[in-house]
N, CA, C and O atoms as a GROMACS GRO file, in nm:
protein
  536
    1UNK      N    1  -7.514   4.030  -0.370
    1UNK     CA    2  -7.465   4.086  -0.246
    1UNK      C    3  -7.583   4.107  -0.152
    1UNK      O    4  -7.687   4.164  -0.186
    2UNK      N    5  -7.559   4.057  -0.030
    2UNK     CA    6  -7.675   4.076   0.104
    2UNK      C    7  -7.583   4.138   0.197
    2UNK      O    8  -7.484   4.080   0.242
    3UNK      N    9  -7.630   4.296   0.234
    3UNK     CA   10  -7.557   4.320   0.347
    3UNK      C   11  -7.617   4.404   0.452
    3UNK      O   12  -7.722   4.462   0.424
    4UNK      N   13  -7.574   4.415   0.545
    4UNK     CA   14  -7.679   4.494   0.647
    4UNK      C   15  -7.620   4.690   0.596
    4UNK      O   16  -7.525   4.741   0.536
    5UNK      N   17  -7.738   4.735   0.663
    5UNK     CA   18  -7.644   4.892   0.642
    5UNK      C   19  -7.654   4.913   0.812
    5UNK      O   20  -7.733   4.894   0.905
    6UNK      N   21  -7.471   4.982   0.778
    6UNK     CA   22  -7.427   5.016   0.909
    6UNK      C   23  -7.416   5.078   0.981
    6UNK      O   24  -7.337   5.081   1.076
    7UNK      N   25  -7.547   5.180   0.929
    7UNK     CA   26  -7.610   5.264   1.067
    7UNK      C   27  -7.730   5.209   1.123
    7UNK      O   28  -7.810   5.268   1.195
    8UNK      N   29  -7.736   5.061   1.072
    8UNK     CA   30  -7.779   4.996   1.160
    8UNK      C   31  -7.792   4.910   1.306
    8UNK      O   32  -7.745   4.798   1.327
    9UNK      N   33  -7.871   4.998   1.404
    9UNK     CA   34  -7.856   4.931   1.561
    9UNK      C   35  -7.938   4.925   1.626
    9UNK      O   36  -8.018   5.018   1.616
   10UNK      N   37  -7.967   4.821   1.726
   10UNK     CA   38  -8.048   4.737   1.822
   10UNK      C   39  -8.127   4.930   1.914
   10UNK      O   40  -8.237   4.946   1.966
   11UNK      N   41  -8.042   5.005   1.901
   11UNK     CA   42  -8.072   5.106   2.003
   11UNK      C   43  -8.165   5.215   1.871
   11UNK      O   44  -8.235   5.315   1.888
   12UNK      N   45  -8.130   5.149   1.760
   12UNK     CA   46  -8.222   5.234   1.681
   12UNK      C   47  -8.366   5.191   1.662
   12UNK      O   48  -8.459   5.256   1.614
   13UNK      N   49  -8.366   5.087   1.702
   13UNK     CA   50  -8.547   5.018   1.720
   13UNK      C   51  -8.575   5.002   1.845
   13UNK      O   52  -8.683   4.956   1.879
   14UNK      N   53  -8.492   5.034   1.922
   14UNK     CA   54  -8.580   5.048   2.113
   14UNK      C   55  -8.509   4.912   2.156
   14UNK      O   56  -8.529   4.858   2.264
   15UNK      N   57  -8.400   4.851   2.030
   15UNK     CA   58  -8.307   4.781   2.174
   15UNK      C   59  -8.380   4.610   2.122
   15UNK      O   60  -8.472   4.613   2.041
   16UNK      N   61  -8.349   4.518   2.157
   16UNK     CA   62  -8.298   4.401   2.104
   16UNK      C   63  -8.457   4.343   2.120
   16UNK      O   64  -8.528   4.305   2.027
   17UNK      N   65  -8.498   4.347   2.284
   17UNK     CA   66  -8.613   4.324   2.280
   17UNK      C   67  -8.750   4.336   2.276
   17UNK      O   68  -8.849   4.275   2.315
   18UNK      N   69  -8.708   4.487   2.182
   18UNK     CA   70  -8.843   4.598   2.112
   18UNK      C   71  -8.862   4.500   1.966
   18UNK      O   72  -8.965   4.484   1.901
   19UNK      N   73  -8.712   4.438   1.938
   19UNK     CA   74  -8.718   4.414   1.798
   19UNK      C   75  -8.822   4.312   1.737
   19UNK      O   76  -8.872   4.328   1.626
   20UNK      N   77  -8.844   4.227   1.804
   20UNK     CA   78  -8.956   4.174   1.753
   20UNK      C   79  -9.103   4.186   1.753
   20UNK      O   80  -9.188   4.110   1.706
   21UNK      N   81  -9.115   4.303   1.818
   21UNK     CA   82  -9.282   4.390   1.793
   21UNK      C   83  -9.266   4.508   1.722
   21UNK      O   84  -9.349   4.598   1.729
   22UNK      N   85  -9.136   4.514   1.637
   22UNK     CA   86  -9.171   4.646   1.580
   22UNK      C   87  -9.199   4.596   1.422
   22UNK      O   88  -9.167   4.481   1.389
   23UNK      N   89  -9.255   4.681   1.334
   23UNK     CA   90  -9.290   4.592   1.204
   23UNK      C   91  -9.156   4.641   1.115
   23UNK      O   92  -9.081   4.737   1.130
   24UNK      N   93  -9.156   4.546   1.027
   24UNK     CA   94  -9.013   4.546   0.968
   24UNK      C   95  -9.118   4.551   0.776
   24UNK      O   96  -9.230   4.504   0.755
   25UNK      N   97  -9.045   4.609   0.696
   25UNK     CA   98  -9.140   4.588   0.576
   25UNK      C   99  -9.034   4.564   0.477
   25UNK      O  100  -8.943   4.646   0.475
   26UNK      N  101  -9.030   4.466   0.394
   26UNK     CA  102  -8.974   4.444   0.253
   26UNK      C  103  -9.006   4.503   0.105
   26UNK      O  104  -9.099   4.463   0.035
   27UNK      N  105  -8.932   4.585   0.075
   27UNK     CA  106  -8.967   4.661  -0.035
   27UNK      C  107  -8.906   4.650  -0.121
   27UNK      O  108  -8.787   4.674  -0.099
   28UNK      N  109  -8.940   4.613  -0.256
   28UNK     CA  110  -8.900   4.566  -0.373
   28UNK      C  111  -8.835   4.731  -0.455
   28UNK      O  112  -8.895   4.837  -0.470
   29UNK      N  113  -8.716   4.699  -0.490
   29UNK     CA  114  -8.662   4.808  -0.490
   29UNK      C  115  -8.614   4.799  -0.691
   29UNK      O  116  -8.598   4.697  -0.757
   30UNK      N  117  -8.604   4.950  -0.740
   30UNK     CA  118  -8.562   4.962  -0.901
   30UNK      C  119  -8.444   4.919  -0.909
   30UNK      O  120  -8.358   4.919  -0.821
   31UNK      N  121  -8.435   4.865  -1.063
   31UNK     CA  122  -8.291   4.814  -1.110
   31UNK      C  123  -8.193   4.918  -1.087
   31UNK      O  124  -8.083   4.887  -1.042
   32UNK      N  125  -8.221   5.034  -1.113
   32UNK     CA  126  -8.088   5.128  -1.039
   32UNK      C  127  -8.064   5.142  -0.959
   32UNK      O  128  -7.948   5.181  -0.944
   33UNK      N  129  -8.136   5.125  -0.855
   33UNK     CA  130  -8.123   5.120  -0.704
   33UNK      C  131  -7.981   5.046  -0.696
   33UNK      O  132  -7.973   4.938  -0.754
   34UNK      N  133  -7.827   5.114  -0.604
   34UNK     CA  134  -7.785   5.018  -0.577
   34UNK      C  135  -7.740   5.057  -0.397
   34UNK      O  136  -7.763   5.161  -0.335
   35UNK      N  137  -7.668   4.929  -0.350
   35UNK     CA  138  -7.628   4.994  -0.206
   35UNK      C  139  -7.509   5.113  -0.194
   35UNK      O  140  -7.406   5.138  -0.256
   36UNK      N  141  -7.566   5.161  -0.100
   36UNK     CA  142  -7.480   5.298  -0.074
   36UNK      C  143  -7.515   5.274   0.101
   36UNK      O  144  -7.622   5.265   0.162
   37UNK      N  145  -7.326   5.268   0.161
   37UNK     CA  146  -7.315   5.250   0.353
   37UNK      C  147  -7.425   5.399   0.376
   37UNK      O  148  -7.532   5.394   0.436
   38UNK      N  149  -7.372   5.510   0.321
   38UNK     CA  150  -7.445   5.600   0.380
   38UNK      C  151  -7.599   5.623   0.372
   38UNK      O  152  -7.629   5.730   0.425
   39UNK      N  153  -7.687   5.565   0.330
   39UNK     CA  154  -7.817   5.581   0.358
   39UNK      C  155  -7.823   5.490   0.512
   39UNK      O  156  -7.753   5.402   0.563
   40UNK      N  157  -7.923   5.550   0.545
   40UNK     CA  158  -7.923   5.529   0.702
   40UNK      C  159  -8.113   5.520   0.731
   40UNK      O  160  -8.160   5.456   0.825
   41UNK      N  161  -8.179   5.580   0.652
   41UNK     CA  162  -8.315   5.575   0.684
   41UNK      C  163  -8.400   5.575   0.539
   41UNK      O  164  -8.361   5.614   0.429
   42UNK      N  165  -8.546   5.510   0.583
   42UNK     CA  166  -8.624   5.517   0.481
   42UNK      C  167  -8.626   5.658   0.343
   42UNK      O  168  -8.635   5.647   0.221
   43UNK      N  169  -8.612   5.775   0.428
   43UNK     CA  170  -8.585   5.895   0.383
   43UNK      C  171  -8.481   5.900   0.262
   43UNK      O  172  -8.470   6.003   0.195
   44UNK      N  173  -8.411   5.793   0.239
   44UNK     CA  174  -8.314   5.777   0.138
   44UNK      C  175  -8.295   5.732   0.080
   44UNK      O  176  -8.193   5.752   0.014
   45UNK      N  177  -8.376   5.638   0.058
   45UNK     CA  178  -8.447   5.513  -0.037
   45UNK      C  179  -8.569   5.541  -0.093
   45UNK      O  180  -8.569   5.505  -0.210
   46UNK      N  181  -8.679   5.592  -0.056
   46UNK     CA  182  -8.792   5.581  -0.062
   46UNK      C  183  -8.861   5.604  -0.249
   46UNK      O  184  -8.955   5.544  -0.302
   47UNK      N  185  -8.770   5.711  -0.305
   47UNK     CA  186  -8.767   5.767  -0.408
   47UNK      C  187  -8.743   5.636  -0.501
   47UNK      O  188  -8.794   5.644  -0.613
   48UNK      N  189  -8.672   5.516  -0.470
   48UNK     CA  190  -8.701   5.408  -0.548
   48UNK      C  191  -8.743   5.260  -0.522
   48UNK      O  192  -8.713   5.146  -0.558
   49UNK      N  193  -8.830   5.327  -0.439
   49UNK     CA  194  -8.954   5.166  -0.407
   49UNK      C  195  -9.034   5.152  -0.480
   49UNK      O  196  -9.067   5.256  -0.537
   50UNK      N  197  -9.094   5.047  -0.514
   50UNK     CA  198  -9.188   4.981  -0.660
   50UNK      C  199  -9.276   4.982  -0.538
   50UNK      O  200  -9.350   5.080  -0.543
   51UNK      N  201  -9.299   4.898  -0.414
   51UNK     CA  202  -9.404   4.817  -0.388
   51UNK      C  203  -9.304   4.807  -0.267
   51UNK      O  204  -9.183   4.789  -0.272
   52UNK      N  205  -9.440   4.834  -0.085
   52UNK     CA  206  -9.307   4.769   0.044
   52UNK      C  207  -9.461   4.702   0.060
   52UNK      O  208  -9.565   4.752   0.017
   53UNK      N  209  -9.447   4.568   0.138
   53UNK     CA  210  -9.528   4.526   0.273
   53UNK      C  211  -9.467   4.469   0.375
   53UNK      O  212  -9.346   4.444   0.377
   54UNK      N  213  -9.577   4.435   0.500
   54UNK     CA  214  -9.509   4.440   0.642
   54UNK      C  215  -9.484   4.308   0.624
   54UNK      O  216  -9.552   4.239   0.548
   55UNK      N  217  -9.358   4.252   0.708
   55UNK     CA  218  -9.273   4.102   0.684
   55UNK      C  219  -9.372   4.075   0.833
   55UNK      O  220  -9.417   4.145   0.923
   56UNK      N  221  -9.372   3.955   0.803
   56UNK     CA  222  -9.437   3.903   0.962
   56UNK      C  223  -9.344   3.805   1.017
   56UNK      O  224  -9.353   3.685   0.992
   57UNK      N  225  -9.247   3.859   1.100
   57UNK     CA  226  -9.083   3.836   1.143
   57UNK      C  227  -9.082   3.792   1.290
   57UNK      O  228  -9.174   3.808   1.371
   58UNK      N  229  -8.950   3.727   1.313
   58UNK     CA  230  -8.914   3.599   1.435
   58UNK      C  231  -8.815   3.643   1.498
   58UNK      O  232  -8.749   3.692   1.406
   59UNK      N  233  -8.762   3.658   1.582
   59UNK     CA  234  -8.598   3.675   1.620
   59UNK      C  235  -8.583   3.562   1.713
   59UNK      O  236  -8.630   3.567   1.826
   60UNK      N  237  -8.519   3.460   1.668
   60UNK     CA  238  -8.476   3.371   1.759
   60UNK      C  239  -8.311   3.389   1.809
   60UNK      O  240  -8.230   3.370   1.718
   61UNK      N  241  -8.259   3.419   1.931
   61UNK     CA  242  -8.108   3.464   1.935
   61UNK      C  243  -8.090   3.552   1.823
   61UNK      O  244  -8.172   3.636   1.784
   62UNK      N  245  -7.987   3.530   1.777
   62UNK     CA  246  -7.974   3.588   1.603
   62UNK      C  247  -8.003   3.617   1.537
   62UNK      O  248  -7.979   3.730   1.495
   63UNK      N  249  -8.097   3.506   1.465
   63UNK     CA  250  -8.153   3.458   1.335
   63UNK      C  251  -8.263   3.536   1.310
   63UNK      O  252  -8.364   3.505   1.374
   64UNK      N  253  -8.276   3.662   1.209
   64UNK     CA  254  -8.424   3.638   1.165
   64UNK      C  255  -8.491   3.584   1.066
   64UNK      O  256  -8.450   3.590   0.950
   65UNK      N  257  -8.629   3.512   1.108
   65UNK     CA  258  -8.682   3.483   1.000
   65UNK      C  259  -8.804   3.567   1.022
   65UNK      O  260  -8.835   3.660   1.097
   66UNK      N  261  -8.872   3.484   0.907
   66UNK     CA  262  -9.001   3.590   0.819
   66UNK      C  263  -9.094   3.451   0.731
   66UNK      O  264  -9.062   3.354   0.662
   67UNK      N  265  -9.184   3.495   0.769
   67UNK     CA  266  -9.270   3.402   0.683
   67UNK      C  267  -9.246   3.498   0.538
   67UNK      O  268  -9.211   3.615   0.533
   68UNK      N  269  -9.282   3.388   0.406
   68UNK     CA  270  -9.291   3.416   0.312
   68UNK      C  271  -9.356   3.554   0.286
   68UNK      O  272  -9.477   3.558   0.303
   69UNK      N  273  -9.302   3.656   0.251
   69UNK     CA  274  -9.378   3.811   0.183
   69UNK      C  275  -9.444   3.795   0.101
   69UNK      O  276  -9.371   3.767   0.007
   70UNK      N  277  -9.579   3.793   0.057
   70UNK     CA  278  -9.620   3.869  -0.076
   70UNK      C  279  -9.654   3.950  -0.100
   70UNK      O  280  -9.681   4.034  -0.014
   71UNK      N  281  -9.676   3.973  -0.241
   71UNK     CA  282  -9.690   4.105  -0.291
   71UNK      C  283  -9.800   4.142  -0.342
   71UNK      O  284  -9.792   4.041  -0.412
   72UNK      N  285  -9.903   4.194  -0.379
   72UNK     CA  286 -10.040   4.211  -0.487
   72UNK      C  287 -10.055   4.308  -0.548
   72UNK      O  288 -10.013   4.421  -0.522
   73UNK      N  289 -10.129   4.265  -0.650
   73UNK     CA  290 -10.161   4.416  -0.669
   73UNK      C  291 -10.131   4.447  -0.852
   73UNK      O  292 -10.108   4.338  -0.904
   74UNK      N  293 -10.126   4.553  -0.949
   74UNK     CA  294 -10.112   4.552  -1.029
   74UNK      C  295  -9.966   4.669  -1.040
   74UNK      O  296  -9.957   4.791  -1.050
   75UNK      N  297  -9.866   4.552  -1.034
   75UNK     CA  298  -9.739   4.634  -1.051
   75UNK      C  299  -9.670   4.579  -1.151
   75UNK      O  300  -9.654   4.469  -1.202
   76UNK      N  301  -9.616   4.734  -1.168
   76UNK     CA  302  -9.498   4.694  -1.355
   76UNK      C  303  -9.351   4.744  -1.312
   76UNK      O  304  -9.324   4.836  -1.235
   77UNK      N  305  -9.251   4.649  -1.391
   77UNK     CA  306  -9.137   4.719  -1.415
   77UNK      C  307  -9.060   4.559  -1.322
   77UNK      O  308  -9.107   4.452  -1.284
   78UNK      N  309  -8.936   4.617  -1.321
   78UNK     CA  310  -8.851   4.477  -1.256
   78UNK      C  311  -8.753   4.558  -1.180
   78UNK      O  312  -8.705   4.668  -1.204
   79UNK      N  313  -8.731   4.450  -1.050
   79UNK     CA  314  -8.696   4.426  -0.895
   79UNK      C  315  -8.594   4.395  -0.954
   79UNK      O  316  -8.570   4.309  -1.038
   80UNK      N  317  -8.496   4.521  -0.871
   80UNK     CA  318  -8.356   4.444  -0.880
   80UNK      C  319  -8.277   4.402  -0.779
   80UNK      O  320  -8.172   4.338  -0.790
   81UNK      N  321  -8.345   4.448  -0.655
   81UNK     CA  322  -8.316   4.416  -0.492
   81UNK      C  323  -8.436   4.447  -0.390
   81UNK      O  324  -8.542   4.506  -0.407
   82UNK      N  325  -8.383   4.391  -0.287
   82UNK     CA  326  -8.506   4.436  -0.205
   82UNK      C  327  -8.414   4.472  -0.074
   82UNK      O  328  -8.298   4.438  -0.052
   83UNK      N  329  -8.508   4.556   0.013
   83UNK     CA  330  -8.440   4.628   0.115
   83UNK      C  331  -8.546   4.630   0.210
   83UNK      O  332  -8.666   4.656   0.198
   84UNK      N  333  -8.464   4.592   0.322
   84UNK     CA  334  -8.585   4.574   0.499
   84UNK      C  335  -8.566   4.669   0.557
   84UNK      O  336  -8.451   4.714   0.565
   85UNK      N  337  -8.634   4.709   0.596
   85UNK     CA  338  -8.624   4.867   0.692
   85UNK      C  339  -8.722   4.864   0.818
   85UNK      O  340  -8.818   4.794   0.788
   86UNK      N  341  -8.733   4.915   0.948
   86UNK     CA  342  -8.767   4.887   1.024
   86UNK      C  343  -8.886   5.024   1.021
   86UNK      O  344  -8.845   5.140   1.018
   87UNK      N  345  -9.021   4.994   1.021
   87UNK     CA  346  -9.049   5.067   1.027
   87UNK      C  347  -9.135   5.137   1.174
   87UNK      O  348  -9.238   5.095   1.227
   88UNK      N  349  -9.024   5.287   1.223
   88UNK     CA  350  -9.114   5.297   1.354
   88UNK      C  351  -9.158   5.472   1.338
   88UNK      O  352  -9.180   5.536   1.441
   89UNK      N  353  -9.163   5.516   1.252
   89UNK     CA  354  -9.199   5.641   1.240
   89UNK      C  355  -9.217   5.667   1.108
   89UNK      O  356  -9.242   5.585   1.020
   90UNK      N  357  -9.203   5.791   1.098
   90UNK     CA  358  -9.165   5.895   0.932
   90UNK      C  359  -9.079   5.823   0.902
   90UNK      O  360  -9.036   5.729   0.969
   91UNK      N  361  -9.045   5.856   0.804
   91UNK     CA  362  -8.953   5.808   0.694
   91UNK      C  363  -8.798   5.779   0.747
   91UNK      O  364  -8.716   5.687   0.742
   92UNK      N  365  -8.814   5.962   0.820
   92UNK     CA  366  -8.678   6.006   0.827
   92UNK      C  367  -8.633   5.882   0.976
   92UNK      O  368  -8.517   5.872   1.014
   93UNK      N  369  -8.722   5.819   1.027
   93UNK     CA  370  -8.708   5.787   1.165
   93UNK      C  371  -8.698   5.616   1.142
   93UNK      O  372  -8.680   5.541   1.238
   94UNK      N  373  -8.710   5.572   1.018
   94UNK     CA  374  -8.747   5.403   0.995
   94UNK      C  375  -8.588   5.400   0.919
   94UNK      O  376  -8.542   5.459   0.822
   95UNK      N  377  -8.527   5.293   1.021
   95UNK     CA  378  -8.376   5.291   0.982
   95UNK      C  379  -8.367   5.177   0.895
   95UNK      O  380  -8.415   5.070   0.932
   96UNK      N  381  -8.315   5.188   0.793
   96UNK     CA  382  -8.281   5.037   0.736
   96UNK      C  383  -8.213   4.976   0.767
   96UNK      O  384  -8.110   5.008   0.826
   97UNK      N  385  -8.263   4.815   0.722
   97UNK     CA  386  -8.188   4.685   0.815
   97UNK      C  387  -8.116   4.641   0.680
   97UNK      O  388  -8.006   4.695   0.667
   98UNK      N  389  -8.148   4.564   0.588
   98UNK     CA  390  -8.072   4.534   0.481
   98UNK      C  391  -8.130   4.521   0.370
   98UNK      O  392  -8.249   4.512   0.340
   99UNK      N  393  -7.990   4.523   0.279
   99UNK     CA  394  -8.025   4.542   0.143
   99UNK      C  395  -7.981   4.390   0.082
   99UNK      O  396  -7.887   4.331   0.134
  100UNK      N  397  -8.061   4.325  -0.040
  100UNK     CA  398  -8.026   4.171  -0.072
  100UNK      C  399  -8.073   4.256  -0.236
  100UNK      O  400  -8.162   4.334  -0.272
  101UNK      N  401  -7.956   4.187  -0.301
  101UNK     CA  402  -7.988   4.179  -0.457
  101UNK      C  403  -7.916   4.040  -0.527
  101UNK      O  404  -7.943   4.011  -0.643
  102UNK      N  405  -7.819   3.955  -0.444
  102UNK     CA  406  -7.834   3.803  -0.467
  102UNK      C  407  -7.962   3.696  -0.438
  102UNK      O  408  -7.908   3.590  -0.405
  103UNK      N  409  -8.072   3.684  -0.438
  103UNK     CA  410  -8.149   3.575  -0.384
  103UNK      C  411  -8.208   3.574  -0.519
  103UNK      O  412  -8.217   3.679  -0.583
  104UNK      N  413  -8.265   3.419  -0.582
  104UNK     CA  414  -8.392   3.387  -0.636
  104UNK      C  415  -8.490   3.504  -0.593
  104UNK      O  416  -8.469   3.573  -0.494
  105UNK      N  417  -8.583   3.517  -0.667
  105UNK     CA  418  -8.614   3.502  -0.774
  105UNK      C  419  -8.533   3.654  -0.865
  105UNK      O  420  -8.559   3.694  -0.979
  106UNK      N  421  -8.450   3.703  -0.782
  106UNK     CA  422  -8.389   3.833  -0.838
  106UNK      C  423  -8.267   3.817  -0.946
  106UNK      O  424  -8.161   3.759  -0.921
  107UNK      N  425  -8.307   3.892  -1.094
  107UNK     CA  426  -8.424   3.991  -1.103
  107UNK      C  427  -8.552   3.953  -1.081
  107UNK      O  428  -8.569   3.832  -1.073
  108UNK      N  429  -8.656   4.028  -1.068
  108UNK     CA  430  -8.770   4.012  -1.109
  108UNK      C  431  -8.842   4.112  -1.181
  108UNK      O  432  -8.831   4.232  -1.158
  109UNK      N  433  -8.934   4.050  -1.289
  109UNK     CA  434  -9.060   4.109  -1.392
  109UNK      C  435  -9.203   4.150  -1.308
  109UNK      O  436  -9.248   4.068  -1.229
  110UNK      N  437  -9.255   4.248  -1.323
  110UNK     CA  438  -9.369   4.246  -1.285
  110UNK      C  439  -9.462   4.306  -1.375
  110UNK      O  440  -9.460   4.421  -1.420
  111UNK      N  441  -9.556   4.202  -1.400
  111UNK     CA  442  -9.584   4.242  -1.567
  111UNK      C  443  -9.748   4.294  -1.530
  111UNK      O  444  -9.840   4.278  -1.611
  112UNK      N  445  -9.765   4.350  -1.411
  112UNK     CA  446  -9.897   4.405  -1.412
  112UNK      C  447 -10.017   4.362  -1.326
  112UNK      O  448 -10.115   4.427  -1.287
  113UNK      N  449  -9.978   4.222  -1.305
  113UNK     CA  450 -10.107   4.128  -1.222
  113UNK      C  451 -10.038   4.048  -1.153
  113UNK      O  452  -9.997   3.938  -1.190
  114UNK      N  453 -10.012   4.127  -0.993
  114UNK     CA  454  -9.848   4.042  -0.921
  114UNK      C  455  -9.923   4.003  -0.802
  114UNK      O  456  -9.981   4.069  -0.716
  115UNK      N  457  -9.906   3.872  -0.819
  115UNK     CA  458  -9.916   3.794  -0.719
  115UNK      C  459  -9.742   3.736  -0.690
  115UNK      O  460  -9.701   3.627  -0.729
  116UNK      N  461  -9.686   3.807  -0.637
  116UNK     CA  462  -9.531   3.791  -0.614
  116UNK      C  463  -9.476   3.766  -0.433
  116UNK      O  464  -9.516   3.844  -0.347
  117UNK      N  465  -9.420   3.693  -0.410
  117UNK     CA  466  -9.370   3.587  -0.296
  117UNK      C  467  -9.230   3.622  -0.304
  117UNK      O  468  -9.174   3.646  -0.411
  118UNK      N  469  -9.164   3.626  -0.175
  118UNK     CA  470  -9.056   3.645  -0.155
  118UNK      C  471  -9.026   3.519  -0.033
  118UNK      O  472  -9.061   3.513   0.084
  119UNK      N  473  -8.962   3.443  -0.102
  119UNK     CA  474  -8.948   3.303  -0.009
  119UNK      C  475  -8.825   3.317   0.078
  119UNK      O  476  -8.716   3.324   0.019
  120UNK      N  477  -8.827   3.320   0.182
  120UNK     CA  478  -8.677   3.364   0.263
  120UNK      C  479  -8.636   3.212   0.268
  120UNK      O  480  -8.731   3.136   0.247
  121UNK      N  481  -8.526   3.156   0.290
  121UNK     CA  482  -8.422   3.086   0.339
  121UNK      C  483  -8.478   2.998   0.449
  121UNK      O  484  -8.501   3.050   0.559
  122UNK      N  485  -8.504   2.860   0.427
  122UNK     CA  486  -8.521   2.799   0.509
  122UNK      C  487  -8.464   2.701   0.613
  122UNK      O  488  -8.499   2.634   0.710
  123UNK      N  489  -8.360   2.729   0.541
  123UNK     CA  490  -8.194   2.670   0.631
  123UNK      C  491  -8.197   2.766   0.746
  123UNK      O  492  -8.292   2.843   0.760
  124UNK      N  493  -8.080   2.762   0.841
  124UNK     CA  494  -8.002   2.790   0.951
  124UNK      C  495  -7.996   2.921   0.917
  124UNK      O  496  -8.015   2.992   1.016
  125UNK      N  497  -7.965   3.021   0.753
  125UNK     CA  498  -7.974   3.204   0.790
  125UNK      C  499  -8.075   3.242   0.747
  125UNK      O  500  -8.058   3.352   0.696
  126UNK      N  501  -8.213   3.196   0.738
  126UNK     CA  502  -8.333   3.250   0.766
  126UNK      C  503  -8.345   3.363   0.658
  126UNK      O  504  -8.352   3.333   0.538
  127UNK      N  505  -8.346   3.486   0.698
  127UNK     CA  506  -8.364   3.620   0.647
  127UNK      C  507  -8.196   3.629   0.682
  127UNK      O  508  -8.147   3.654   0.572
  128UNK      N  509  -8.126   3.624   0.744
  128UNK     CA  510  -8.041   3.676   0.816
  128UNK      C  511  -8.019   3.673   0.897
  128UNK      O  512  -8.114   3.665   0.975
  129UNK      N  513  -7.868   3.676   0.961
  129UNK     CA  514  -7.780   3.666   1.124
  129UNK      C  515  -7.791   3.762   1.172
  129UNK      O  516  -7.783   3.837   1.075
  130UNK      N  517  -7.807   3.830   1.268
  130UNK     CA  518  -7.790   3.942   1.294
  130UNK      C  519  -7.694   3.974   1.421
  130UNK      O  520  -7.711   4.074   1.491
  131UNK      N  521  -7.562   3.852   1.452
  131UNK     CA  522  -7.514   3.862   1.506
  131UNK      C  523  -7.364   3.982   1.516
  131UNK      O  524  -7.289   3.992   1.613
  132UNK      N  525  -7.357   4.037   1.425
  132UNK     CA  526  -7.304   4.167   1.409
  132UNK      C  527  -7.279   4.315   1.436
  132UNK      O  528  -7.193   4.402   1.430
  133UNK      N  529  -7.457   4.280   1.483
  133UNK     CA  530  -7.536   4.409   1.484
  133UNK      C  531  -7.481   4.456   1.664
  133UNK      O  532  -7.439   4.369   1.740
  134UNK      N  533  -7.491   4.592   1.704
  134UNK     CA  534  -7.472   4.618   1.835
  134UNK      C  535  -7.599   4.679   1.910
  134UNK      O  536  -7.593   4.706   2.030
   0.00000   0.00000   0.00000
């Protein structure tokens, strides 16, 4: 399942054409982690992030893409989704964009010495449509 969360909006990052200078970060999230509509900000997630870094992201019309994420570093345990969140403040103030726990390579192992890549979609939905969004 890939879905956006739906207190997600264009007026919560300064509006459509703030969106592509604000940094967006992918964070590899615990196997219990699952989606819940009502989380609305970093503040509500945060308690089960393994590992976030900043996506270096596109908005063409719609579509976003993202160059490939990686990850480094010496991390353990296994990814059972990952979740984008926009980050423009505190915690309480960085709204999340979406949650994905269908894609390759998920699950994932991280057995300590992670050199780990998150390859987005190189077809037509990128990272994602975001024609939904208001």
């Amino acid at each position: 399942m890939s879905q956006f969360y739906p207190a997600f909006t264009w007026a919560a990052v300064g509006g459509r054409e703030s969106f592509p200078h604000i940094d967006l970060i992918c964070a590899l999230m615990e196997p219990a982690f699952t989606f819940n509509p009502e989380h609305k900000t970093l503040a509500d997630v945060r308690d089960h992030i393994i590992a976030a870094v900043p996506m270096e992201h596109t908005l063409e019309g719609d579509v976003l893409d993202a160059k490939d994420t990686e990850f480094k570093g010496e991390l353990r345990g296994v990814v059972g989704s990952l979740v984008v969140f926009a980050a423009i403040g505190a915690p309480a103030a960085s709204p999340l964009l979406l949650f994905i726990d269908t894609m390759v390579p998920l699950p994932l192992v991280l057995d300590g010495i992670c050199n780990t890549t998150i390859a987005w979609d190189n077809g037509p939905q990128k990272v994602c449509i975001l024609s939904d969004i208001e």
